[in-house]
Biopython code that builds the backbone (N, CA, C, O; Angstrom):
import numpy as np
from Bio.PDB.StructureBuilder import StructureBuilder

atoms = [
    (1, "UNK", "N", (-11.277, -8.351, 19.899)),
    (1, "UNK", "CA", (-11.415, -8.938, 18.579)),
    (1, "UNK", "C", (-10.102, -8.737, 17.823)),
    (1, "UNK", "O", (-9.429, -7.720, 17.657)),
    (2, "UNK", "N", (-9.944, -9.895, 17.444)),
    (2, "UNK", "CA", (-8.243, -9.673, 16.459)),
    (2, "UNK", "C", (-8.589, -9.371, 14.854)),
    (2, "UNK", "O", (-9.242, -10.148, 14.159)),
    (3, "UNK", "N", (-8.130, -8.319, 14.468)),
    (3, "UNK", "CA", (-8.520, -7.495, 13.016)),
    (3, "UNK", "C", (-7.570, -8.091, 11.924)),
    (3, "UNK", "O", (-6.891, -8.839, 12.628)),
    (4, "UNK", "N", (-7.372, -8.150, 11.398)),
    (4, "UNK", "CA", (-6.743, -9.300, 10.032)),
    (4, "UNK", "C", (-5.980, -8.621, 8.988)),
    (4, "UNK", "O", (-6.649, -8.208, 8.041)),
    (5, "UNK", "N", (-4.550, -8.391, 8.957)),
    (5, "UNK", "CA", (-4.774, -7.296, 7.701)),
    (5, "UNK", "C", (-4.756, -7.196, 6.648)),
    (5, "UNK", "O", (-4.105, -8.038, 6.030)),
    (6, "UNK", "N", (-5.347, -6.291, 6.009)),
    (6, "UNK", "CA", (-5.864, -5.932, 4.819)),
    (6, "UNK", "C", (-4.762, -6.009, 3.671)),
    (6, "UNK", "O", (-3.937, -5.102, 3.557)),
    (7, "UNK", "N", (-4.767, -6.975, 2.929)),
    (7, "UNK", "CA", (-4.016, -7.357, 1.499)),
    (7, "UNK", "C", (-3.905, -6.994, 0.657)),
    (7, "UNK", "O", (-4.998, -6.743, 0.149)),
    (8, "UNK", "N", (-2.810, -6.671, -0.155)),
    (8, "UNK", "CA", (-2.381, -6.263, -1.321)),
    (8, "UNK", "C", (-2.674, -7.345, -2.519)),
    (8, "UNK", "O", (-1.975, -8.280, -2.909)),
    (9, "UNK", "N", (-3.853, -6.923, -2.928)),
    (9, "UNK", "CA", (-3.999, -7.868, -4.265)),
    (9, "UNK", "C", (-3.488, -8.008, -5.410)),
    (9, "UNK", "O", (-3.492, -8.978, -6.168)),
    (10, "UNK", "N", (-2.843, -6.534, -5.552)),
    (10, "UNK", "CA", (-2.445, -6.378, -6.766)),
    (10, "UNK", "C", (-1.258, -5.318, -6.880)),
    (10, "UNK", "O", (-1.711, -4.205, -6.613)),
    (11, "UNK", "N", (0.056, -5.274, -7.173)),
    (11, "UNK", "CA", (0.824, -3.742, -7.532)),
    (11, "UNK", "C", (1.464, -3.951, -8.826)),
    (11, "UNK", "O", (2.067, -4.855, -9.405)),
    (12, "UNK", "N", (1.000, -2.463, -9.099)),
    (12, "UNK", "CA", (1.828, -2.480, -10.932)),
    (12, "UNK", "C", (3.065, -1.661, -10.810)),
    (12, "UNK", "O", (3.504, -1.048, -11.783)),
    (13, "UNK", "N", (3.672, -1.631, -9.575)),
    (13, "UNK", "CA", (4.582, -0.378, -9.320)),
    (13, "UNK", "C", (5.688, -1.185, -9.478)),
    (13, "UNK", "O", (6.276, -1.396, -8.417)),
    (14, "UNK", "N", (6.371, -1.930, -10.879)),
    (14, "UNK", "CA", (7.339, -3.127, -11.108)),
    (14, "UNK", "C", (9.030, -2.169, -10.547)),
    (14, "UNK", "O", (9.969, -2.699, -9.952)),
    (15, "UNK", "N", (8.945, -0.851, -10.939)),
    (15, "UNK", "CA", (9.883, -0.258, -10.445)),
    (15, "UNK", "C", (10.682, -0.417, -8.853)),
    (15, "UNK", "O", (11.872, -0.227, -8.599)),
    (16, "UNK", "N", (9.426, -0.884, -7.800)),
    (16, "UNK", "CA", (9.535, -1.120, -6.285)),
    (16, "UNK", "C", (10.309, -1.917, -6.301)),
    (16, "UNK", "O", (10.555, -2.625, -7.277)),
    (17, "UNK", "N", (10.971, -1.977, -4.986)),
    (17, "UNK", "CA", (12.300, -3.140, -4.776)),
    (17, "UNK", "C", (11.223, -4.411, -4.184)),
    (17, "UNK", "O", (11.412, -5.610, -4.392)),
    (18, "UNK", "N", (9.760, -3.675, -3.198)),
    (18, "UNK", "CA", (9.496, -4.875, -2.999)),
    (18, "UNK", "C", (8.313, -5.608, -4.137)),
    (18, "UNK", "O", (7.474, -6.310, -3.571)),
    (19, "UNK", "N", (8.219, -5.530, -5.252)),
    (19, "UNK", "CA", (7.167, -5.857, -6.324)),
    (19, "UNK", "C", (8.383, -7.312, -6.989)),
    (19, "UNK", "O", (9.547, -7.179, -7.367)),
    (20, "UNK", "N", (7.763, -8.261, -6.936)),
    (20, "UNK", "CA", (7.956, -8.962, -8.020)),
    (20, "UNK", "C", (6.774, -9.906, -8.484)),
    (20, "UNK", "O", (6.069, -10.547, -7.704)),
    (21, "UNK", "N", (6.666, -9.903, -9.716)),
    (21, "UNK", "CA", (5.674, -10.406, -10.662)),
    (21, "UNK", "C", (4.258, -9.961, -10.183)),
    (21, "UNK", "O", (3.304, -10.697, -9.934)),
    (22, "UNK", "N", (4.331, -8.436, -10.099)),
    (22, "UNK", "CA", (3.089, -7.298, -10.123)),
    (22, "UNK", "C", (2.561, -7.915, -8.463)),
    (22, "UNK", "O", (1.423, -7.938, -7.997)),
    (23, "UNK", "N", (3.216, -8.145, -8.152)),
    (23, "UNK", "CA", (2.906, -8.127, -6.436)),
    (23, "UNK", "C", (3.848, -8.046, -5.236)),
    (23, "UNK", "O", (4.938, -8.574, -5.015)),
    (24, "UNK", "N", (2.896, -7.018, -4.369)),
    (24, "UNK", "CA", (3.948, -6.664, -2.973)),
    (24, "UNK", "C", (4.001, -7.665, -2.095)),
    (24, "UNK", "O", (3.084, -8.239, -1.508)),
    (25, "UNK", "N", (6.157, -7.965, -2.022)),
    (25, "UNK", "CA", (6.438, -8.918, -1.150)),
    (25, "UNK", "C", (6.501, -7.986, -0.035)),
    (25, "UNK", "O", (6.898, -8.820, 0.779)),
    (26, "UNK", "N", (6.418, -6.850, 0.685)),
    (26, "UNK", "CA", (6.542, -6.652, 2.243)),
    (26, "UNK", "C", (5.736, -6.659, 3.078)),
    (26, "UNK", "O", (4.545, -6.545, 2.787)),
    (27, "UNK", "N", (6.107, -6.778, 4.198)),
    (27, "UNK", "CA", (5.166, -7.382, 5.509)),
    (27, "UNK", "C", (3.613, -6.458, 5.464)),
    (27, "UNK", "O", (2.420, -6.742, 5.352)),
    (28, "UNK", "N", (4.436, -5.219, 5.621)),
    (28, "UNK", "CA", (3.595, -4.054, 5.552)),
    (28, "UNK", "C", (3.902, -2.726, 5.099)),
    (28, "UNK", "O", (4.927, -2.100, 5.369)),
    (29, "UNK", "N", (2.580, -2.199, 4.127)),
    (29, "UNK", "CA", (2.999, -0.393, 3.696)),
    (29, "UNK", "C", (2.508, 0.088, 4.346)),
    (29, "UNK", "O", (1.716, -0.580, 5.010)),
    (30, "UNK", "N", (2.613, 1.590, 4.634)),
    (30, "UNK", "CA", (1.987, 2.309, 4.864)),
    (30, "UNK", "C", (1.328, 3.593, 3.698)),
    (30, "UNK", "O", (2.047, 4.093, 2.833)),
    (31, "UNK", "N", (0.111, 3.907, 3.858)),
    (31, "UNK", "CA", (-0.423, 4.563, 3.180)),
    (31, "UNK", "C", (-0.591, 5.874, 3.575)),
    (31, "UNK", "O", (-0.949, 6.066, 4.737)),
    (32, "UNK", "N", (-0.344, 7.134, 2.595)),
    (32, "UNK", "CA", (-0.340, 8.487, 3.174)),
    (32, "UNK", "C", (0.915, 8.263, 3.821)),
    (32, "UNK", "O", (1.414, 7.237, 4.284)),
    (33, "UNK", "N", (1.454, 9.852, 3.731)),
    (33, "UNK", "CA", (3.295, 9.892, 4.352)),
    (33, "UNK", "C", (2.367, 11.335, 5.598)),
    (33, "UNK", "O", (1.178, 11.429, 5.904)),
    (34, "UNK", "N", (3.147, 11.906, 5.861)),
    (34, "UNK", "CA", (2.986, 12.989, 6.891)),
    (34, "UNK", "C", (2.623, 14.244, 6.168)),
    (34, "UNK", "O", (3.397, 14.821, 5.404)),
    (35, "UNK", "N", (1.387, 14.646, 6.449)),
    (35, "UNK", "CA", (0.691, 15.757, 5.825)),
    (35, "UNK", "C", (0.194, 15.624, 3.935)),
    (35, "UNK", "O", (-0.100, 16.228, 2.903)),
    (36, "UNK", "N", (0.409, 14.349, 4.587)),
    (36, "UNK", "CA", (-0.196, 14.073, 2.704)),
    (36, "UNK", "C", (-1.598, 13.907, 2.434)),
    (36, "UNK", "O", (-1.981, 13.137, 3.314)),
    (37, "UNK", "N", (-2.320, 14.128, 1.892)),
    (37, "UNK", "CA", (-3.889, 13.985, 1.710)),
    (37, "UNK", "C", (-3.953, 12.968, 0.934)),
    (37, "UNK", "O", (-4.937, 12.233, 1.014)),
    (38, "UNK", "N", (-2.629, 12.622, -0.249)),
    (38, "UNK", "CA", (-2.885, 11.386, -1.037)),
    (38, "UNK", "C", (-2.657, 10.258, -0.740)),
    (38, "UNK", "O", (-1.628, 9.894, -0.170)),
    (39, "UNK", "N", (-3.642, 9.489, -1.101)),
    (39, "UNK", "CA", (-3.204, 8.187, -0.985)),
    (39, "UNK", "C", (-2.445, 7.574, -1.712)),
    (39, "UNK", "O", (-2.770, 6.919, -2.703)),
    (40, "UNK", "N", (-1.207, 7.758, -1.218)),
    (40, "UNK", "CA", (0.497, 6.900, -1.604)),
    (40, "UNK", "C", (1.049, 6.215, -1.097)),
    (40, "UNK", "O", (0.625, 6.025, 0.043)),
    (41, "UNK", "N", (2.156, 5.481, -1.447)),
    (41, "UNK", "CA", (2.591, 4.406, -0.918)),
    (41, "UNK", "C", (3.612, 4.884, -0.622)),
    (41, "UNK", "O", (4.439, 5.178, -1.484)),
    (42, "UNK", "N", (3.829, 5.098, 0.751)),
    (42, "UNK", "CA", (5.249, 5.500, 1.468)),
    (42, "UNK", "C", (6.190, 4.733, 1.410)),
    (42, "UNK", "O", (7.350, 5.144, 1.421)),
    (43, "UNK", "N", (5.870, 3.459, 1.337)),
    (43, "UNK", "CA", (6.589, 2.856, 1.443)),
    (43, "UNK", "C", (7.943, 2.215, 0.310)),
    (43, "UNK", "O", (9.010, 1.612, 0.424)),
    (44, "UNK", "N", (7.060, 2.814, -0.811)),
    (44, "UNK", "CA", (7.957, 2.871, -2.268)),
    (44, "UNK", "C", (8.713, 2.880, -2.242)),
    (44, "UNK", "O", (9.150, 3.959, -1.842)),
    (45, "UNK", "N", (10.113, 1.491, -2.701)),
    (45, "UNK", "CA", (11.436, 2.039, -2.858)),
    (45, "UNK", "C", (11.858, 1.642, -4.432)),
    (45, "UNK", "O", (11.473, 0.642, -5.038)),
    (46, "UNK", "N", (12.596, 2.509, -4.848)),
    (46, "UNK", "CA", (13.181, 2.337, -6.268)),
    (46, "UNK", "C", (15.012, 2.024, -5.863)),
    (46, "UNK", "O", (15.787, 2.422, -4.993)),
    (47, "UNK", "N", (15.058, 1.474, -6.566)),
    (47, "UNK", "CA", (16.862, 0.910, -6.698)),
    (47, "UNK", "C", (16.908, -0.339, -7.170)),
    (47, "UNK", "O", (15.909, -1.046, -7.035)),
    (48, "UNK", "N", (17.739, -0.699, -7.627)),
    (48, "UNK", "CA", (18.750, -2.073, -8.045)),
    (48, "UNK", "C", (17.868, -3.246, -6.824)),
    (48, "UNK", "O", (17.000, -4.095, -7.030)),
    (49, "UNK", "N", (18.686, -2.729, -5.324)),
    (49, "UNK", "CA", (18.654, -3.568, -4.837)),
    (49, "UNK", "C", (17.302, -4.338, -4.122)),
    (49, "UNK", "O", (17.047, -3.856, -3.019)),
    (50, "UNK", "N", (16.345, -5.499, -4.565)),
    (50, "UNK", "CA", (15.699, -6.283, -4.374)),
    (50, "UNK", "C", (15.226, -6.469, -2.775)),
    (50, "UNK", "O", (16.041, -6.598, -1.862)),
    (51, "UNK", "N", (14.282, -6.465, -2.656)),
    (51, "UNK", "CA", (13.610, -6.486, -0.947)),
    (51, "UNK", "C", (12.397, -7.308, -0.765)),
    (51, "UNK", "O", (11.933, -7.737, -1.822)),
    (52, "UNK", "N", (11.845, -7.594, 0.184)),
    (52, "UNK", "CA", (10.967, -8.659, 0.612)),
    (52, "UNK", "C", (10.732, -10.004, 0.794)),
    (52, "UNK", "O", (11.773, -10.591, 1.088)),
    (53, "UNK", "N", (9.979, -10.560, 0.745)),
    (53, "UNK", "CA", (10.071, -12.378, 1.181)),
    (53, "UNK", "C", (8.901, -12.732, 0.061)),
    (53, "UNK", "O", (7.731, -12.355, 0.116)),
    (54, "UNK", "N", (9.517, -13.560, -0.982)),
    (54, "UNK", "CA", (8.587, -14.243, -2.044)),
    (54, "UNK", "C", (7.685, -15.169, -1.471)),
    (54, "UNK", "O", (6.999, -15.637, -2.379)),
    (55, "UNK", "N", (7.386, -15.632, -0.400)),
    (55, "UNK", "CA", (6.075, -15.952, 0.255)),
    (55, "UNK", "C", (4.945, -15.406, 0.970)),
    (55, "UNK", "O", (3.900, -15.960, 1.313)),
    (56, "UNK", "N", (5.389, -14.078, 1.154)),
    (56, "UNK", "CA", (4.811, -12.583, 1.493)),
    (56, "UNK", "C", (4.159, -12.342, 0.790)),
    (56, "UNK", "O", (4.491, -12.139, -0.378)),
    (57, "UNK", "N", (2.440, -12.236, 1.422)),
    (57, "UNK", "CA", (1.530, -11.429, 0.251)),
    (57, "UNK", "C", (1.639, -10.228, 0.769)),
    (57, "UNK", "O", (1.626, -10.478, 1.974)),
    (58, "UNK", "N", (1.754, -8.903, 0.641)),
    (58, "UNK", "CA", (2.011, -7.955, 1.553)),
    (58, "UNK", "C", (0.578, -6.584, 2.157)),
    (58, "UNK", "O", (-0.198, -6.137, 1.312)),
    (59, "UNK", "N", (0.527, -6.329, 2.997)),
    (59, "UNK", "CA", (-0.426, -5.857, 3.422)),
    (59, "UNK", "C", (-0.292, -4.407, 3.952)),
    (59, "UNK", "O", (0.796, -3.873, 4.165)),
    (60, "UNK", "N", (-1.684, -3.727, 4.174)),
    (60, "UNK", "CA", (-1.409, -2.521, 4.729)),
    (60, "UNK", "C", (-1.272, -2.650, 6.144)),
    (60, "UNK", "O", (-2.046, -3.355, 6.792)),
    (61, "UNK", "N", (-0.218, -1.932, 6.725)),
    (61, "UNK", "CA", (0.268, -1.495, 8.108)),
    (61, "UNK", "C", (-0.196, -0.640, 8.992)),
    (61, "UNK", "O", (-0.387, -0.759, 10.202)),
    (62, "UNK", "N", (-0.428, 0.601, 7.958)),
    (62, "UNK", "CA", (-1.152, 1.828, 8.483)),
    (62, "UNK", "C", (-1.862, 2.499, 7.144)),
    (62, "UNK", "O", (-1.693, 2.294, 5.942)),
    (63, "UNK", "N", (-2.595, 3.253, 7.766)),
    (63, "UNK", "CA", (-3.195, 4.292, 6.445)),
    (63, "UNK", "C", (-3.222, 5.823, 7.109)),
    (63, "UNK", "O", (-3.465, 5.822, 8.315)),
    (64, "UNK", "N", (-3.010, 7.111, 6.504)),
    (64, "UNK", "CA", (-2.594, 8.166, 6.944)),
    (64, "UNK", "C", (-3.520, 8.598, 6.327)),
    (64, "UNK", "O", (-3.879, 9.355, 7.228)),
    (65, "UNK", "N", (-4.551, 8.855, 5.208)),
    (65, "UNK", "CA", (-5.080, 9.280, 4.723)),
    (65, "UNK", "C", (-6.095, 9.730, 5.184)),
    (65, "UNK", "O", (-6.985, 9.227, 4.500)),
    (66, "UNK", "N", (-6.647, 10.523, 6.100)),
    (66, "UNK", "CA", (-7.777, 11.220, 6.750)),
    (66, "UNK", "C", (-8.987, 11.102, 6.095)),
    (66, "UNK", "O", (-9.967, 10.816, 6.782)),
    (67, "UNK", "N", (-9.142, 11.296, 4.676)),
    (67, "UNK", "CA", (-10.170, 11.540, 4.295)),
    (67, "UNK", "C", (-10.425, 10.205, 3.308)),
    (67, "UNK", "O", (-10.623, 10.444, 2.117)),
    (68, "UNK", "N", (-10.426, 8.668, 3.804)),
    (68, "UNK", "CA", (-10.429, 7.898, 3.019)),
    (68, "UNK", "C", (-11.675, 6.785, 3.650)),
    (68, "UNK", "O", (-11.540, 6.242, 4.746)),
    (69, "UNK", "N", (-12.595, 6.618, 2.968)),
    (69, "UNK", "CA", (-13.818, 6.160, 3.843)),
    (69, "UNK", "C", (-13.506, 4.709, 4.269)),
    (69, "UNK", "O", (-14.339, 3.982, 4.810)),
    (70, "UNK", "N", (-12.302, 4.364, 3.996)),
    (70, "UNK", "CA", (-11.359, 2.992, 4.687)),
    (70, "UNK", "C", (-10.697, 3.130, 5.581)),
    (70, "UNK", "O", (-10.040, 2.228, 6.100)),
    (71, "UNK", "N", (-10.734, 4.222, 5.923)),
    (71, "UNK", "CA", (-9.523, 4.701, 6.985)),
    (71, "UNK", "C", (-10.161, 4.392, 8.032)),
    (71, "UNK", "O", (-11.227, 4.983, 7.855)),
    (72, "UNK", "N", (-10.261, 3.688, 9.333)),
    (72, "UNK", "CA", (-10.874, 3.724, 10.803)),
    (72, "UNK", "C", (-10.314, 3.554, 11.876)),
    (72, "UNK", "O", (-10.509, 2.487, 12.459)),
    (73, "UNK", "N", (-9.191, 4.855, 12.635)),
    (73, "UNK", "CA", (-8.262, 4.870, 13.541)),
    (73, "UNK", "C", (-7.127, 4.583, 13.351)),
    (73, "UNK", "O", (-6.343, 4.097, 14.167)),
    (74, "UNK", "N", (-6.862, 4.972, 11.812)),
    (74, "UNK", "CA", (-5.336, 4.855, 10.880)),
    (74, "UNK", "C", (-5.002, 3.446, 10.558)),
    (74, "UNK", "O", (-3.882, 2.947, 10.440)),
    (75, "UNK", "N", (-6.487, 2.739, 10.402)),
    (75, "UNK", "CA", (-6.438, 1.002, 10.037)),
    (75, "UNK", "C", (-7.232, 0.931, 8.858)),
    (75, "UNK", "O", (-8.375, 1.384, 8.900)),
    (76, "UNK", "N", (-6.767, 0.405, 7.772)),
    (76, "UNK", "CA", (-7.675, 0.410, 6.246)),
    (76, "UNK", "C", (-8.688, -1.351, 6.918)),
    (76, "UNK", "O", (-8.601, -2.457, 7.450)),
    (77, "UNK", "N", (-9.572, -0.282, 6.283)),
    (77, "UNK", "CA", (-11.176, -1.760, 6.364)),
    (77, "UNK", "C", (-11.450, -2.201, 4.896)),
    (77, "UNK", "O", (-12.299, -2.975, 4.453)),
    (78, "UNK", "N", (-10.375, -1.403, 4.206)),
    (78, "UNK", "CA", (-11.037, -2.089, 2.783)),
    (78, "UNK", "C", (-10.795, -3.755, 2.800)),
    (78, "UNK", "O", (-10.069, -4.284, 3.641)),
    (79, "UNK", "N", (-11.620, -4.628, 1.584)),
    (79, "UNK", "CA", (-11.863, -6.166, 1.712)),
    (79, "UNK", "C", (-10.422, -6.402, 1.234)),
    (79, "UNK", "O", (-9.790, -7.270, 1.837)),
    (80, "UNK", "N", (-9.885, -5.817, 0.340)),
    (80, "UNK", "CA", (-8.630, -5.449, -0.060)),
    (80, "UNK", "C", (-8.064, -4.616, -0.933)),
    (80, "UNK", "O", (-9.034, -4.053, -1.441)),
    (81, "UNK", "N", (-6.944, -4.115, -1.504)),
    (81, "UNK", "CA", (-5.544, -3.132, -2.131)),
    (81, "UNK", "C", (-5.146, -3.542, -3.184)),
    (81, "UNK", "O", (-4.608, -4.637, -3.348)),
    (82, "UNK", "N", (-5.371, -2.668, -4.076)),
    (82, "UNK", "CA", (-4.477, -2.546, -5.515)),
    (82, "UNK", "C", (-3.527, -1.317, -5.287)),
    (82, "UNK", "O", (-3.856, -0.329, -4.629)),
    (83, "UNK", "N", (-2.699, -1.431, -5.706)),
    (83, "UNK", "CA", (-1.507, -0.267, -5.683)),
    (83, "UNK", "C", (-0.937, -0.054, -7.280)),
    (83, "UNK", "O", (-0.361, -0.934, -7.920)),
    (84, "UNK", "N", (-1.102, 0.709, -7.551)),
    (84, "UNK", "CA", (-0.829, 1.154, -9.041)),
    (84, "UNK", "C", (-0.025, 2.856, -9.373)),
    (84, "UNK", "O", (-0.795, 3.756, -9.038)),
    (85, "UNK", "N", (0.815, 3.177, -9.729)),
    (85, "UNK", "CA", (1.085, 4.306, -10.831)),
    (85, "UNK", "C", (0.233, 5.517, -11.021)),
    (85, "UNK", "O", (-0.651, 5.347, -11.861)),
    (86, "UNK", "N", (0.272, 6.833, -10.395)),
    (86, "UNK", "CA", (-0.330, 7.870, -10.352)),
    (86, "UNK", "C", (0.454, 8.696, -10.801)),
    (86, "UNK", "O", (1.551, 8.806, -10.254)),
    (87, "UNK", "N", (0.226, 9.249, -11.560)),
    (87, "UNK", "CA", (1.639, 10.392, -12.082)),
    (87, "UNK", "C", (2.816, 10.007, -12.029)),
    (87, "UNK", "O", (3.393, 9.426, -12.948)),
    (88, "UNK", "N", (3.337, 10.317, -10.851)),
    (88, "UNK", "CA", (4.950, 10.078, -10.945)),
    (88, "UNK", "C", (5.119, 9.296, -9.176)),
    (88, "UNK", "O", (6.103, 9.493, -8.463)),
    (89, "UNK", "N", (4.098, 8.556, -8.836)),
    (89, "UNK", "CA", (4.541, 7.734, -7.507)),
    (89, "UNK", "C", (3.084, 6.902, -7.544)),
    (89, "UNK", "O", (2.052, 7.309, -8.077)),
    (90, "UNK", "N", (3.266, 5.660, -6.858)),
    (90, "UNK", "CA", (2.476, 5.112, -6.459)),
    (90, "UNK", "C", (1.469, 5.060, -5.888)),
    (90, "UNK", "O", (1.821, 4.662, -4.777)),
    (91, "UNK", "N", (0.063, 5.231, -5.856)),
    (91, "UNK", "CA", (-0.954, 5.266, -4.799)),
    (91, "UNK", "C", (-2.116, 3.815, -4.772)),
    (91, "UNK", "O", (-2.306, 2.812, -5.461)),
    (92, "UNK", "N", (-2.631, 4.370, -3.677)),
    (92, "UNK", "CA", (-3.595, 3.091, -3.384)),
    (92, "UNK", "C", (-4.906, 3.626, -4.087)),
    (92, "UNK", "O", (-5.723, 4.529, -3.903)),
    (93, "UNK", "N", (-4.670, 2.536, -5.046)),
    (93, "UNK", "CA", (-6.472, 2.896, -6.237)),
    (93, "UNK", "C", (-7.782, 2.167, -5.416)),
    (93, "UNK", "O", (-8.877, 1.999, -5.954)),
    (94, "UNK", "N", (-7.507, 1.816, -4.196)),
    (94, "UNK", "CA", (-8.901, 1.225, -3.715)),
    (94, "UNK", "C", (-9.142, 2.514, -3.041)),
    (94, "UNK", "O", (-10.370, 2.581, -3.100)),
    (95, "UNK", "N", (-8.680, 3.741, -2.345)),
    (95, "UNK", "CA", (-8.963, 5.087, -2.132)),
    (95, "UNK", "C", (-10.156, 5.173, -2.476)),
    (95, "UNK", "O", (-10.521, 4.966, -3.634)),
    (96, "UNK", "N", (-11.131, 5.568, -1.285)),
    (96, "UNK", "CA", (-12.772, 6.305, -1.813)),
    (96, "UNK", "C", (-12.607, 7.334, -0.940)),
    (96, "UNK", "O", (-12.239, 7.244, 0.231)),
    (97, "UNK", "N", (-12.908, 8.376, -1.587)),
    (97, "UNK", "CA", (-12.999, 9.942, -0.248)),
    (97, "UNK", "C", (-14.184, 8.972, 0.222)),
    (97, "UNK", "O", (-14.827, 8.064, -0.304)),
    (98, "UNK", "N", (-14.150, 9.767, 1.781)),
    (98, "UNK", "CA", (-15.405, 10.379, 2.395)),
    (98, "UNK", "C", (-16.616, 11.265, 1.959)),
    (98, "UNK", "O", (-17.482, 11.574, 2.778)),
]
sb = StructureBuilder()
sb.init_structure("model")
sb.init_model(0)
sb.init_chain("A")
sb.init_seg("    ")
for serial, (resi, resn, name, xyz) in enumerate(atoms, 1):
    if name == "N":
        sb.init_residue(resn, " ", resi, " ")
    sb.init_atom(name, np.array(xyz, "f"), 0.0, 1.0, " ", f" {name:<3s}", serial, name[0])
structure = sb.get_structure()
């Protein structure tokens, strides 16, 4: 069975190189970095310089988050992803513990 992936509907993270007009242009993020329990966007970049493809809706790649009841063999099943502003970095607000 071919699995479909899971879309970024929404990011308020305007700071990202790949965000323009509150949405992620890259192929794919990944969620959770290495030994992280939160659900963040690793993939976050801040700078000047501009990244992604403005026909790109962008999607999740992987998810690292162990304890995320979307998580199933490091593949998010959510229907889809908002990415928004948590303190001081980005995380994925569709996150439900287990």
């Amino acid at each position: 069975m071919e699995k479909q992936m899971v879309k970024i509907t929404s990011c308020n993270v305007t700071q990202c190189a790949y965000n323009k007009h509150n949405a992620c242009h890259t192929l794919a993020i990944t969620v959770g970095g290495p030994g992280d329990p939160c659900p963040c966007c690793d993939t976050f970049m801040a700078g000047s310089q501009k990244g992604g493809i403005m026909d790109v809706q962008g999607g999740i790649g992987a998810c690292k988050v162990e304890n995320c009841s979307y998580n199933q063999s490091l593949e998010c099943s959510a229907p889809s992803v908002d990415v928004g502003m948590h303190e001081s970095h980005p995380d994925c607000f569709t996150y439900k513990p287990k």
